[in-house]
N, C-alpha and C positions, 0 to 999 in steps of 0.2 A: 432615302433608302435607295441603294443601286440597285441595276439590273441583280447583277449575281445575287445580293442580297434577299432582294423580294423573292426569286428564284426559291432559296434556302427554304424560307419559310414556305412558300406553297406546296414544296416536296416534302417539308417537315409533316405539312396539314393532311395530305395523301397517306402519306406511310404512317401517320402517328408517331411519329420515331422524331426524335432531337437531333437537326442536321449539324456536322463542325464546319465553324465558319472561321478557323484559324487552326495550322499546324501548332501553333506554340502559346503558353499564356503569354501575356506582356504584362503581367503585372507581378511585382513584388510578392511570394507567399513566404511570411517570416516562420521560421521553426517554431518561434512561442508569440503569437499573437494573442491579442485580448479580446476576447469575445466580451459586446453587449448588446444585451435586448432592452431597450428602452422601452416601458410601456408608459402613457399617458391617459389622461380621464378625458372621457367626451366629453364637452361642451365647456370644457374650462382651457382656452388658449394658452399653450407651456406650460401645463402642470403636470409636471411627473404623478404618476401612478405610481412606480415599482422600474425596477430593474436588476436581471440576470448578467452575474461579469464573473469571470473564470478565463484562465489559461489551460485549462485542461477538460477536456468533456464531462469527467467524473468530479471538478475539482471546480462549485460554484458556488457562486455567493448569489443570493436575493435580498433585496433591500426593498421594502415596502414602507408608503405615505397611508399608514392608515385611513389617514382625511385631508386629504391632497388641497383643501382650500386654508387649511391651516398653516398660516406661515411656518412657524416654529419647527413645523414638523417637515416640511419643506426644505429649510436649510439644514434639517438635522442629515436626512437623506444624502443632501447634496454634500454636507462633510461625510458622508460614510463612503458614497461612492468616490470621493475625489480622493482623500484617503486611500483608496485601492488603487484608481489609477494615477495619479502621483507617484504610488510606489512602485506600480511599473515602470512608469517614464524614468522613473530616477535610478532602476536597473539599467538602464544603457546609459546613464552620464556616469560611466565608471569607465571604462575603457576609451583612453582618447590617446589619438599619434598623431605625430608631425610637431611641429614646434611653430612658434608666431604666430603671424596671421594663416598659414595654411594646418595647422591645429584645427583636428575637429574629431568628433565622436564617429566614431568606428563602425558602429549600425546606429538603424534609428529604432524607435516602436513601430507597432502598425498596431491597431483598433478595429476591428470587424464588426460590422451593425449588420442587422438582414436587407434591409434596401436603404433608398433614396429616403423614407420617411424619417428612420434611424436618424441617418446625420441631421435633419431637419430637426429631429428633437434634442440630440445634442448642441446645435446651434442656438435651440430655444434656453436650454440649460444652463449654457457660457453664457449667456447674453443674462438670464437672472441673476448668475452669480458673480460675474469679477467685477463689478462695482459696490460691489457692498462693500459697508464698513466694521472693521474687528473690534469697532471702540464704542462709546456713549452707544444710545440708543438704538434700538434693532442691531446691535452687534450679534454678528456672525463667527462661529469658527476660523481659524487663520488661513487653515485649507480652504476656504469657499469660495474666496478670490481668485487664489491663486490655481485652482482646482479651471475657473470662471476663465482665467485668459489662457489658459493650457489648449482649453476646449476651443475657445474659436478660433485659435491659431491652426489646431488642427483640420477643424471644419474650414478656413481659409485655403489653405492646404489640398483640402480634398475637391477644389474648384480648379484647381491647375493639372491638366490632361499629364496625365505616368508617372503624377508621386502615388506611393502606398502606404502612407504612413494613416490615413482613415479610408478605409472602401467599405461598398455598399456590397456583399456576396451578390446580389440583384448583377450589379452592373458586373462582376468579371465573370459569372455565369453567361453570361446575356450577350457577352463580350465573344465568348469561343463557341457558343452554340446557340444555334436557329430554332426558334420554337413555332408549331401551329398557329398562335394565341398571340391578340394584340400587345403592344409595348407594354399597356397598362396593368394588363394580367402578368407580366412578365415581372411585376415588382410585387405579387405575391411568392415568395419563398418556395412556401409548399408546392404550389400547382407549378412555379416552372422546374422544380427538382423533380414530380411527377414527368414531365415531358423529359429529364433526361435521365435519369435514373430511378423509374419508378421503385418501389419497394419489391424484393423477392416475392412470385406469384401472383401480381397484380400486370394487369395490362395498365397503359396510360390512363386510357378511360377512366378504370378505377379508378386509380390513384389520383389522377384530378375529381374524379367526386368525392373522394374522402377529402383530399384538398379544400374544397371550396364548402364542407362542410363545417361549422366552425365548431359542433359537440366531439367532433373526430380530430380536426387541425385548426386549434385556434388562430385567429389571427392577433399576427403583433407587427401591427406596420404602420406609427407604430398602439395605434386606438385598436380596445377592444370592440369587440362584435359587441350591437345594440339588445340582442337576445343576452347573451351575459350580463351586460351592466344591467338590464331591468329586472332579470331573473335573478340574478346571483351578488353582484357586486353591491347595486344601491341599499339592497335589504343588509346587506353586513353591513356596508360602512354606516347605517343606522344603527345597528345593534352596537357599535365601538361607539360613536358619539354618545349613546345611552350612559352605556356602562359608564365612559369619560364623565358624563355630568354630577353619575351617581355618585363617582370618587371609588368604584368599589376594584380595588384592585385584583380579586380574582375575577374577578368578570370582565374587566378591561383587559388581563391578558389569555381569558379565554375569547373575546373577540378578535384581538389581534392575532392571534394563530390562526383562527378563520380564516380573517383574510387573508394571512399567508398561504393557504393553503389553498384557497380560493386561488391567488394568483398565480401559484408555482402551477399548478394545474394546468393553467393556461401559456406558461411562458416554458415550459419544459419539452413539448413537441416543438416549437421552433429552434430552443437549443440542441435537439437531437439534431436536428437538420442542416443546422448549421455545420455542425461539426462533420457530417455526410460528407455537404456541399467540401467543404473542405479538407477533408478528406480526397472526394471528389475531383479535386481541382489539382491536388499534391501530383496527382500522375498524370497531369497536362505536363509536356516538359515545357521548362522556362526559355524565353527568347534569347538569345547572346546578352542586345543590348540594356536587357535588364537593369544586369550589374550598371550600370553608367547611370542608370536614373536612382540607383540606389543611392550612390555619390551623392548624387545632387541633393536628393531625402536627409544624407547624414549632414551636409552641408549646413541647410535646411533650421535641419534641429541643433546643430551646434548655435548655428547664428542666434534664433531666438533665448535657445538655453541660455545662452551670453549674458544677452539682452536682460533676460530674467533677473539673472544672477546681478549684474549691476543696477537694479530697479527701475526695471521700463516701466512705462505705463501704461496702463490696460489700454486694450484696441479701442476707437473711434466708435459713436454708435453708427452714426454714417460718415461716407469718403467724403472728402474732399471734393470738389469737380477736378481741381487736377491728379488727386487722387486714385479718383476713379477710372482717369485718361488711365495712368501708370500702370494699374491695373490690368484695365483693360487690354493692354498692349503686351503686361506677359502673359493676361492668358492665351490670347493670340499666337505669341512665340511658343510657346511652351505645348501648343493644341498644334502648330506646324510639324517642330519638331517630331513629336511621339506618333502622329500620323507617318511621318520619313521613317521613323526607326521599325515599325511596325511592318509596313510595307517593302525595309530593305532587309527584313529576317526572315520576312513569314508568306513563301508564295502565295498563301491563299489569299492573305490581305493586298498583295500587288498585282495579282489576276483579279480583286475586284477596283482596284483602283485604274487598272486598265481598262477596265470594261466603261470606264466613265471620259478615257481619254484624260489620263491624269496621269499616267504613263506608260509604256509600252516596251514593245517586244518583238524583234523580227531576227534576222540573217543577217548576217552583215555583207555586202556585195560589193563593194569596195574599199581598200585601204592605202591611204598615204603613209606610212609611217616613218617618211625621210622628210616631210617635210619639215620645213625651218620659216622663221616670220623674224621681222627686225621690229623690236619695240619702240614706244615713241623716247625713249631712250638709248635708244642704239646699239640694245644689246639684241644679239642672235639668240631665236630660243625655238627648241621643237614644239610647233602647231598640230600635231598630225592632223587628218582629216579622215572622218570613216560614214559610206554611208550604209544607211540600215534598212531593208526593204521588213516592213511590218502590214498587218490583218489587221491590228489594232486601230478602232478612229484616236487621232493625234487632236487635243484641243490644246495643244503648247506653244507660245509664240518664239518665233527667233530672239534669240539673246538667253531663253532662259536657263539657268545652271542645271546640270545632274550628275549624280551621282549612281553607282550599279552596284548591284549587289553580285554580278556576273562575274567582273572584273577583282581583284588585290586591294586590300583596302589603302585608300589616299585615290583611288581612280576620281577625277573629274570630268566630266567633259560639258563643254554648251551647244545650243541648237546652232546651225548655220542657217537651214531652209528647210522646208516641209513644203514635200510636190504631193499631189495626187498621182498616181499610176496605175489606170485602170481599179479593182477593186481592192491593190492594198494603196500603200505610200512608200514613199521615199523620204525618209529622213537623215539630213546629212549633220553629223555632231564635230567638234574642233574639239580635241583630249586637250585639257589644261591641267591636269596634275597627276601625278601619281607615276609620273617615269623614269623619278632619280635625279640627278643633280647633273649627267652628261648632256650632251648634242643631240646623244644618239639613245634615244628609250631603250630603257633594259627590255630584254627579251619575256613577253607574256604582258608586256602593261598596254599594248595598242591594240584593238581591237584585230582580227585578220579577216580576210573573205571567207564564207563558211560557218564561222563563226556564230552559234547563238547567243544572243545579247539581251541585257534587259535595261532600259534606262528611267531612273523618276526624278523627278525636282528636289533640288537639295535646297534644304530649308537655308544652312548657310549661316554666316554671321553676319547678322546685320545691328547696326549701332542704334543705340537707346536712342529713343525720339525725344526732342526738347521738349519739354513744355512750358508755359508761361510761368514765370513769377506768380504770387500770391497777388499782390499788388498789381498785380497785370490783366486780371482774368477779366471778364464781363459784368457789368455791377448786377446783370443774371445769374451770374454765378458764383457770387462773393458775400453772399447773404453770411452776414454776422463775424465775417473775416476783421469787419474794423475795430470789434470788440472781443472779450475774450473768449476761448473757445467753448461755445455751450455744448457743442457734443461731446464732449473730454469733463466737461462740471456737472458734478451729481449735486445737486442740493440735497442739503441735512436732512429735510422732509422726504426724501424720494424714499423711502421704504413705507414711510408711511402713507405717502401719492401711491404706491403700489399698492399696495397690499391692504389697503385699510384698516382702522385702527379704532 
């Protein structure tokens, strides 16, 4: 956490009041997103409970596992809900432009869960379902699979920093405003909409103790409260196994309405809220570079759509080692990036990034802008040179690139040196782009004396890193590579290894 940062929150914790820690969102808000609340049962590892899904606040669906250890009734679930979102997703594979390989879908989806736990349970979800089989034994609906590798693509997805195609409301909340309350309170829904927009005639205070009360605002993050499941939930789903054994149909579906009713009860203040929060969020305005990562998102889904479409095969249960490398290294690129894009839209995120000497900001006190340099090819080309007296501490080495958000877009320029000077600095930059195609830079692209300036590291292009052949890797790290792939082979038996039989 930076200075400014921690700042926030301690002024947040004084006033009681929700500090902004950003002029603009940076995320993706689609016009019709998919809201869901995934609820899960304690003590059973990825078993759905229930879940709320709707496009529209008034316009929801619930789907309840009456007896969440029961297979059957498990992938009955999992085709109801995948069925729904299916038929979202395949609302934006209808409009596509461009032709060939630069052909792609026009928008993408996006999916809204209330936090971090949310996607957590929808990765538990994919991961039960897109290996199943639609044929012979334990066959599954045709949706269940396909429902199964939808989901973790998406949940993969939502590990690369400025796609929106799945967010947690937790993290773009959390994103533009500062709360009192540690991170971990901050992925309760309730209490950090309490900190920023409590409910009319309530102070904070309130509003987080009704928050944190779970008979007033239940939780769905996404387990319920342990006073529920003892009081309420265990003695239903007894009373459905009953009725179930007895065979007596009006009684099995006077239990099942119970528990619907049991659980809407419970998931229906987090959907109000959600829809708040996002509401809420609708009058943050959006950053420029938004749209640009939208691209990428439609890209994204076109590729995998493709993929689908020509019958890929479901995702890996685990990477590779060089896998993992490749991974690891976009999400690296992709966490630089959106950090630059963020920081070059949104002052308050580049006044905190200054504050940590990650970029800065002074006057400009000198300018070359005739100068000229001979390349090691022998062509003439303008150098200018500009230096920039700043307050800011500089922790940036000479050579490294930046970009300004000050300057015309295409401005470049790199470090040359970083003096101390009494209590600011002196830093002198070389303009390498953005002057035109003359000797002589067009008028407004060189920085001038007087001049306020602001400059941060340009993430850049930089080229894919190699990695090893499969055949190359460390016999540490090639465990089963000589034989065939057992994380991609489900044996015949694995539903029955699961789920017992």
């Amino acid at each position: 956490m930076s200075m400014l940062s921690a700042l926030a929150h301690v002024e947040a914790m004084e006033t009681m009041e929700a500090v902004r820690q950003t002029e603009f969102r940076h995320r993706r808000l689609s016009g019709r997103p998919l809201v869901i609340i995934p609820l899960t049962m304690a003590g059973e590892a990825g078993a759905p409970l229930a879940a709320m899904v709707g496009t529209a606040k008034r316009d929801m669906t619930l789907l309840v596992v009456p007896q969440p250890r029961n297979r059957d009734q498990r992938f009955a679930f999992a085709a109801d809900l995948g069925r729904i979102v299916m038929g979202y997703i395949d609302s934006y594979r209808q409009d596509r432009r461009g032709e060939g390989e630069r052909s792609r879908y026009s928008d993408a989806p996006q999916i809204l869960v209330p936090n971090h736990g949310g996607i957590k349970a929808l990765a538990d979800l994919g991961r039960m379902c897109r290996f199943r089989s639609t044929s012979g034994p334990y066959a599954v609906p045709d949706v269940v699979p396909e429902f199964g590798m939808w989901l973790t693509f998406l949940v993969d997805t939502a590990e690369i920093a400025g796609t929106s195609m799945l967010l947690p409301l937790t993290a773009m909340l959390t994103e533009h405003w500062a709360t009192g309350q540690s991170e971990l309170e901050d992925q309760n829904l309730a209490s950090l909409m309490a900190w920023i927009a409590p409910p009319p005639g309530l102070s904070v205070e309130q509003a987080m103790a009704d928050a944190e009360n779970p008979d007033v605002c239940p939780p769905a993050g996404p387990a319920t409260s342990p006073e529920f499941d003892n009081r309420d939930l265990a003695p239903a789903i007894k009373r459905f196994d009953a009725a179930h054994a007895l065979g007596d149909p009006h009684a099995l579906a006077a239990a099942q309405a119970e528990l619907s009713n049991l659980i809407a009860e419970q998931v229906k203040p987090t959907w109000r809220t959600m829809w708040r929060a996002i509401s809420l969020l609708r009058s943050v305005p959006e950053a420029p570079r938004t749209a640009k990562r939208l691209e990428r998102d439609c890209v994204s889904f076109t590729l995998y759509s493709d993929y689908r479409d020509a019958g890929g095969l479901p995702q890996r249960k685990r990477d590779t080692a060089i896998g993992a490398a490749q991974r690891l290294s976009r999400l690296e690129r992709a966490l630089a990036e959106f950090q630059a894009d963020m920081a070059f839209d949104d002052p308050f995120v580049l006044a905190d990034r200054r504050s940590t000497g990650e970029a800065f900001a002074g006057t400009v006190e000198e300018s070359e802008p005739g100068r000229i340099v001979t390349t090691a090819k022998n062509t003439r080309v303008p150098r200018p040179r500009v230096t920039v007296r700043t307050d800011d501490p500089v922790r940036l080495a000479s050579g490294t690139k930046l970009i300004s958000p000050s300057m015309p877009a295409g401005h470049k320029a790199a470090i040359v040196s970083v003096f101390p000077d009494g209590d600011t600095t002196l830093v002198t930059v070389e303009v390498t782009g953005g002057m035109g195609r003359a000797r002589i830079p067009k008028p407004g692209t060189v920085p001038v004396p007087g001049q306020r300036i602001a400059y941060l590291p340009d993430p850049g292009w930089r080229p894919t890193p190699v990695f090893p052949a499969s055949d190359h890797t460390p016999w540490t790290h090639n465990a089963g590579l000589d034989g065939p792939d057992i994380d991609s082979v489900v044996p015949e038996d694995a539903a029955a290894e699961e789920w017992g039989q």
